[in-house]
C-alpha positions as CSV (number, residue, x, y, z in Angstrom):
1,X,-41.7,23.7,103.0
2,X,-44.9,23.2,101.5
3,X,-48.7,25.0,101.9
4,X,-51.0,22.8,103.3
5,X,-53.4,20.7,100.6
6,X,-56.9,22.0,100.2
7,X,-58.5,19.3,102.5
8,X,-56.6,20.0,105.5
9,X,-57.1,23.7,105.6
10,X,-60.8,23.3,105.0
11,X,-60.4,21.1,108.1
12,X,-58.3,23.2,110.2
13,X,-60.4,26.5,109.4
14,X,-63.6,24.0,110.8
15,X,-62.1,23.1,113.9
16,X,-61.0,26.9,114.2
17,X,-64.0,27.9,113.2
18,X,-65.9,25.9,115.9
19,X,-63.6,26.8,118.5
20,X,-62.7,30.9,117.9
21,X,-65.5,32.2,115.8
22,X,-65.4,32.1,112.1
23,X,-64.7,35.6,112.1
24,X,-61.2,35.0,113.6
25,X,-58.2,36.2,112.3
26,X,-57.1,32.9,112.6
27,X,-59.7,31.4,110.8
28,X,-58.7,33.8,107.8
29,X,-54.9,33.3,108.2
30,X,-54.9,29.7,108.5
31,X,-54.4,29.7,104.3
32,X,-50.7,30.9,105.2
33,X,-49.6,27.8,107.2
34,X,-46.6,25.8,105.8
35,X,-45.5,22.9,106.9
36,X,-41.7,21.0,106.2
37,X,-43.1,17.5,105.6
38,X,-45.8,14.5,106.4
39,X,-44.7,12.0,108.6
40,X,-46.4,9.3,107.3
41,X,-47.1,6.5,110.2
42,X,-48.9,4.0,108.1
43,X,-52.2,4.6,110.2
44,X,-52.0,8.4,109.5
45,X,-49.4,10.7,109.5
46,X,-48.5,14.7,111.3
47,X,-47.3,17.5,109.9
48,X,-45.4,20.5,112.1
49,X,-46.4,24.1,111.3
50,X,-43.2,26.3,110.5
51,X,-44.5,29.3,110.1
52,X,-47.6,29.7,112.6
53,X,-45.7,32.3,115.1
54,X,-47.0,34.4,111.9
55,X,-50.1,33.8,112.9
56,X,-52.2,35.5,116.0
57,X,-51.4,33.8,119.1
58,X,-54.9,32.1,120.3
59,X,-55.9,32.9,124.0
60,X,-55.7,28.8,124.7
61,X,-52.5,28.3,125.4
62,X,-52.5,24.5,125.0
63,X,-55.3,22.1,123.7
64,X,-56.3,19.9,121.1
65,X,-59.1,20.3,118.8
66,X,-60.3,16.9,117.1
67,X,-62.8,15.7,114.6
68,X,-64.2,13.0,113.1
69,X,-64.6,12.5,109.3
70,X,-66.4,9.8,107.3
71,X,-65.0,8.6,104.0
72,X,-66.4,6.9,101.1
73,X,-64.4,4.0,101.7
74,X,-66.1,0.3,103.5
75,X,-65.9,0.3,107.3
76,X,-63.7,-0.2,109.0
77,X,-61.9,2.3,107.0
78,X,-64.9,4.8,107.2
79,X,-64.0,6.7,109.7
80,X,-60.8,9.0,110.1
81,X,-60.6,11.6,112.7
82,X,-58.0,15.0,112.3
83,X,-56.6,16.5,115.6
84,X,-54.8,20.4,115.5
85,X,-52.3,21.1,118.4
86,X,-52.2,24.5,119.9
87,X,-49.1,24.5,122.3
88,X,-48.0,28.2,123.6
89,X,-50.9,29.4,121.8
90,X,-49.8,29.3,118.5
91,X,-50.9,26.1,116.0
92,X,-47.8,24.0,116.6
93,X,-49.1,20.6,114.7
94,X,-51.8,18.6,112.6
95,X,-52.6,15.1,112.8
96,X,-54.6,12.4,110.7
97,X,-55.4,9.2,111.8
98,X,-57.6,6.0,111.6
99,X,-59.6,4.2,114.3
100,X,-58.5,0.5,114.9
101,X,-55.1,0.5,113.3
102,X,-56.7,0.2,109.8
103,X,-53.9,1.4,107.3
104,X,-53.7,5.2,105.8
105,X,-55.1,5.3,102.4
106,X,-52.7,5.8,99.6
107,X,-54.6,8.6,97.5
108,X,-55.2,11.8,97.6
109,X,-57.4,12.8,100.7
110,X,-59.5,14.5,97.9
111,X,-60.4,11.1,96.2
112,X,-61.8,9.2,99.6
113,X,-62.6,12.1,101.9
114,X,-65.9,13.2,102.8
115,X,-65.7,16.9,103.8
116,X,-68.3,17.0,106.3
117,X,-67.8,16.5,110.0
118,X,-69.1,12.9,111.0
């Protein structure tokens, strides 16, 4: 099991943010998520949460919350879009993908990521 990297929980506590209040436990808690691995898809990758029953249970029982985020990279590799998974309103899942089957990049997100909501 690993924590999740730096970029993702930014993300995550954004969309959580955006969607509970930034004054959610959730919000604050979401620096305790582990995950077992990436499953890297060569347009993206998702990661399961192990441990997020730790976590307060959100009143959604089941939806998505997406967004978009630009990169510095030349279009069409611009553009990458994150997705979190609530299913029996815990965070199950965490998903990062690009538009138009354009390939994952290699590096760090840290290196190519722009860390502002497009």
């Amino acid at each position: 099991m690993s924590k999740i990297y730096p970029a993702e929980l930014r993300i995550i506590r954004s969309m959580l943010g955006k969607k509970f209040g930034v004054g959610s436990p959730l919000v604050e808690r979401a620096t305790s998520l582990e995950i077992e691995t990436r499953h890297m898809t060569g347009t993206g990758y998702y990661a399961h949460f192990v441990n997020a029953k730790a976590l307060p249970r959100v009143e959604t029982l089941n939806t998505e919350l997406s967004e978009d985020y630009k990169t510095n990279r030349e279009p069409p590799c611009d553009l990458v879009g994150f997705t979190l998974f609530v299913r029996d309103g815990y965070l199950s899942s965490f998903e990062g993908y690009t538009f138009g089957d354009v390939r994952w990049p290699d590096d760090v997100m840290e290196k190519w990521l722009v860390l502002d909501p497009a």
